[in-house]
C-alpha positions as CSV (number, residue, x, y, z in Angstrom):
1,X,57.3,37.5,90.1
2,X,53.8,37.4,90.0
3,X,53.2,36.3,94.1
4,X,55.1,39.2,94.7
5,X,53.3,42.0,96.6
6,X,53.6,45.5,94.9
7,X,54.5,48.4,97.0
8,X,54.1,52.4,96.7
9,X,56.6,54.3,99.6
10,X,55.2,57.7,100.0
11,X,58.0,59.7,101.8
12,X,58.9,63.0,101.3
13,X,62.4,62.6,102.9
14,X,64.6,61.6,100.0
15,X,67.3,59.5,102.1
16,X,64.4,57.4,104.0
17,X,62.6,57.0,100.9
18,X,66.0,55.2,99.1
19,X,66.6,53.4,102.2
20,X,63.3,52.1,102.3
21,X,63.1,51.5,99.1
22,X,66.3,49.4,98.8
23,X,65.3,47.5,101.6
24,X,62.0,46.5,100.8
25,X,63.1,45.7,97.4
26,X,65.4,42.7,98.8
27,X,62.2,40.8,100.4
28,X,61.3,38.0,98.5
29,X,58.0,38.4,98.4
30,X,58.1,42.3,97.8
31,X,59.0,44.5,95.3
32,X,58.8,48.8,94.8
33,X,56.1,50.0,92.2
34,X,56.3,53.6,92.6
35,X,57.9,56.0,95.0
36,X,55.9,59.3,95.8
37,X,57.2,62.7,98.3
38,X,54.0,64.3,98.8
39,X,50.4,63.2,99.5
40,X,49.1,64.3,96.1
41,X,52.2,62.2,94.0
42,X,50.8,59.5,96.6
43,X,47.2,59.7,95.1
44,X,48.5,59.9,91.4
45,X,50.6,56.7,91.5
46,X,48.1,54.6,93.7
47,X,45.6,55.0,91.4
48,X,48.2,54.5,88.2
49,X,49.3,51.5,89.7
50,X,47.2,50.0,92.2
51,X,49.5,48.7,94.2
52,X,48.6,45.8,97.1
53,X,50.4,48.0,99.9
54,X,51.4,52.0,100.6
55,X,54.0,53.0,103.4
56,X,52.4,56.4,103.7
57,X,54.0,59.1,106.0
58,X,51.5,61.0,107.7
59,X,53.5,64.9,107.2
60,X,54.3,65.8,103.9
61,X,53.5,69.0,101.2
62,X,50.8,68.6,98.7
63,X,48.1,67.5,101.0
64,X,48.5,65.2,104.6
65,X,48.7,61.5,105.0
66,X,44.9,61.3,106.4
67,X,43.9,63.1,103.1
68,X,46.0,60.6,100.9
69,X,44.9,58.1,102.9
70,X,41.0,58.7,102.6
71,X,41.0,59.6,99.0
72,X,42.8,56.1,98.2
73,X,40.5,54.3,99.7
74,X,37.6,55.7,98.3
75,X,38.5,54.6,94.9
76,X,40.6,51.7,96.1
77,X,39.3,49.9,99.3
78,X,41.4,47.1,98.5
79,X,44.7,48.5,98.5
80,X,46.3,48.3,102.0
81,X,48.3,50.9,103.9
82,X,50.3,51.4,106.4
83,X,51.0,54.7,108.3
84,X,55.0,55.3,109.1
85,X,55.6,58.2,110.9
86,X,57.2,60.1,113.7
87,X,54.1,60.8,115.5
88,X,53.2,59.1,118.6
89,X,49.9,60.5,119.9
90,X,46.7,58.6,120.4
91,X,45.0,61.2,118.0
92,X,47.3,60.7,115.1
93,X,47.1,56.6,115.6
94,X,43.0,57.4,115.8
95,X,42.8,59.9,112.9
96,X,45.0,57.2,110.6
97,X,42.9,54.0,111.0
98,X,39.6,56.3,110.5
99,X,41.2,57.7,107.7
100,X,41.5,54.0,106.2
101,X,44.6,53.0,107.4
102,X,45.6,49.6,108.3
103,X,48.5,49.7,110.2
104,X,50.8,51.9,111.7
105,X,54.2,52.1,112.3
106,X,56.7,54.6,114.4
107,X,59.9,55.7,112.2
108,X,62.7,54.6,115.1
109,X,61.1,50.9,115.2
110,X,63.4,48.1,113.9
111,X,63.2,47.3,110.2
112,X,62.1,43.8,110.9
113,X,58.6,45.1,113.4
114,X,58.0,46.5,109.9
115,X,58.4,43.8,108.0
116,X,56.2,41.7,110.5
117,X,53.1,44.1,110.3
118,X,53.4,44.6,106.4
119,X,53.0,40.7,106.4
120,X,50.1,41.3,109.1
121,X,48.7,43.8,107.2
122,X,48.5,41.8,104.0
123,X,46.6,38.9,105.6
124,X,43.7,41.5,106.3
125,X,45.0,41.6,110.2
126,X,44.6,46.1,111.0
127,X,47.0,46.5,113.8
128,X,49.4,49.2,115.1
129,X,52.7,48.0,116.4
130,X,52.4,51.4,119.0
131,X,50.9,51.2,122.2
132,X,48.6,54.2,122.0
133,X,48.6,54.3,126.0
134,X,52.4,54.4,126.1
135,X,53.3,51.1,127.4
136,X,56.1,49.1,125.6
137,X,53.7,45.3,124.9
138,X,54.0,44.8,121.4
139,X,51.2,45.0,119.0
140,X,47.7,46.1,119.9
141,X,45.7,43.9,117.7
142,X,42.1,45.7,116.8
143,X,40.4,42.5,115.7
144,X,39.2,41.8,119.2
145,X,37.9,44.3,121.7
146,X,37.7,44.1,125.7
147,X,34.7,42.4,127.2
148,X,33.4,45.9,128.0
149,X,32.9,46.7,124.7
150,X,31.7,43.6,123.1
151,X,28.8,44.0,126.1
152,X,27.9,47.6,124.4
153,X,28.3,45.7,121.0
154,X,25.8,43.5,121.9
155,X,23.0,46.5,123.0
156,X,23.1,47.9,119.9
157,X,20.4,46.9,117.3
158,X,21.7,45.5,113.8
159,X,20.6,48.4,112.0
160,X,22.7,50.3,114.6
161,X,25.5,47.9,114.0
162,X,25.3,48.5,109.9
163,X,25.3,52.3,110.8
164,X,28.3,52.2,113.2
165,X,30.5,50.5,110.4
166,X,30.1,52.6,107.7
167,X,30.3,55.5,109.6
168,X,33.5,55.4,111.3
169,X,34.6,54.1,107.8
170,X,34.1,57.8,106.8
171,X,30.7,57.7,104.7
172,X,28.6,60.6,105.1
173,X,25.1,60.6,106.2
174,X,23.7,60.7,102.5
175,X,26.0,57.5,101.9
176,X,25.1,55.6,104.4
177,X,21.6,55.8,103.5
178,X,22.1,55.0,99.7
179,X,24.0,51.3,101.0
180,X,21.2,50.8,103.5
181,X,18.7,52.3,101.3
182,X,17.5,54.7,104.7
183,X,16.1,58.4,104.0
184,X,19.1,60.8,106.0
185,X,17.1,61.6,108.4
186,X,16.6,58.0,109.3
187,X,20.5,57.3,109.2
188,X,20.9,60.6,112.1
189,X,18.5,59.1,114.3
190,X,20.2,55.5,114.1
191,X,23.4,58.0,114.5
192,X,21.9,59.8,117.8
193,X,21.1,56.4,119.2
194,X,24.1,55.0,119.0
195,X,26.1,58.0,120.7
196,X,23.5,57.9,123.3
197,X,24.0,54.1,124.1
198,X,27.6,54.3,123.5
199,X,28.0,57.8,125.6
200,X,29.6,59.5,122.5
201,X,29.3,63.1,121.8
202,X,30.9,63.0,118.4
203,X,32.2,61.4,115.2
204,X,36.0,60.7,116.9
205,X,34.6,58.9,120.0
206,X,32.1,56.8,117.6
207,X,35.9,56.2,115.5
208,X,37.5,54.9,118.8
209,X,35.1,52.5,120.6
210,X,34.3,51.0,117.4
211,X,38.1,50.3,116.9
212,X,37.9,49.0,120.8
213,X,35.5,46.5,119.9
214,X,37.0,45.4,116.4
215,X,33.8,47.1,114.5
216,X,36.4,47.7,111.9
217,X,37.7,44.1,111.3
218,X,34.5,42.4,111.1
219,X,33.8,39.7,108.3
220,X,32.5,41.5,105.2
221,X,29.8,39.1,104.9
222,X,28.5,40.8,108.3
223,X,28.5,44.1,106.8
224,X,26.2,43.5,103.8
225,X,23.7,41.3,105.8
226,X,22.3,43.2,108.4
227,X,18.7,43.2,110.0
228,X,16.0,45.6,108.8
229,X,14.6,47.9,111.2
């Protein structure tokens, strides 16, 4: 069916993978494209196939999720993924959405909470059904950050803004300055700025207020049309 959604599992554990498999085969609205059990078989088929959603484990051989994860986005931003994994920490849940990823998922969670953010996930909504701070209240949703953070949104300059977005999206300092046509040593000292105002010290930090106030969800018509200097 053509209004189906196509799907990649990347899971090294054979008897998950089936199981998965089988049971996102009998939604409607989805159907299996590829299976893959390590990162690198995860990279292959994405690109062979370019599915609309990966259900990417985080710890398997021939590379990690974060590097799967990263190198399918750089050649295809569209393609959604979501993390499923065993790993609870704040750092993993962190490391995965700056990696690319759009949602993440803990293994023992019901079949159904997955079904509910693959559906999220596929309207463009990045979410995590984990609370990072270990409180059991349902879904965080990144698209909106606390007041706290949409008041350090608003002291940064839009140059700053541009900066902020593309690099917590991973782009280095030379790529940054190619899309905002700035010289690198121009895009360091927006960089600098921002940690200052923010009270960052590094790239991680930058990664997680920027997730805090929903840098990361914005409108994409924002991200091309930003103020000059």
């Amino acid at each position: 069916m053509d209004n189906q959604h196509r799907v990649l599992i990347a899971e090294d554990q054979h008897l998950l993978r089936t199981g998965l498999c089988r049971m996102v085969s009998e939604l409607y609205d989805y159907r299996i494209v590829g299976e893959a059990s390590d990162g690198l078989e995860a990279y292959r088929l994405a690109i062979a196939t370019m599915p609309d959603l990966i259900l990417m484990d985080l710890s398997m051989p021939g590379g990690s999720g974060f590097e799967a994860i990263a190198a399918i986005k750089r050649r295809a931003p569209r393609i959604r993924i979501i993390v499923l994994t065993v790993h609870r920490s704040e750092e993993h849940v962190w490391e995965s959405f700056a990696a690319g990823a759009d949602g993440y998922v803990i293994k023992d969670a019901a079949f159904e909470d997955l079904v509910d953010e693959m559906r999220l996930v596929m309207q463009g909504k990045r979410r995590t059904s984990l609370d990072v701070r270990g409180r059991c209240a349902g879904s965080l949703d990144f698209a909106a950050g606390t007041p706290q953070k949409a008041h350090l949104w608003d002291t940064l300059t839009g140059r700053e803004r541009s900066v902020l977005r593309l690099v917590v999206e991973g782009h280095t300092n030379r790529q940054v300055g190619e899309q905002l046509k700035l010289s690198p040593k121009t895009v360091e000292k927006h960089r600098a700025s921002l940690m200052r105002k923010l009270g960052i010290t590094n790239v991680t930090g930058l990664v997680r207020i920027a997730i805090d106030m929903g840098v990361l969800t914005l409108p994409d018509e924002e991200r091309v049309h930003s103020p000059s200097e």
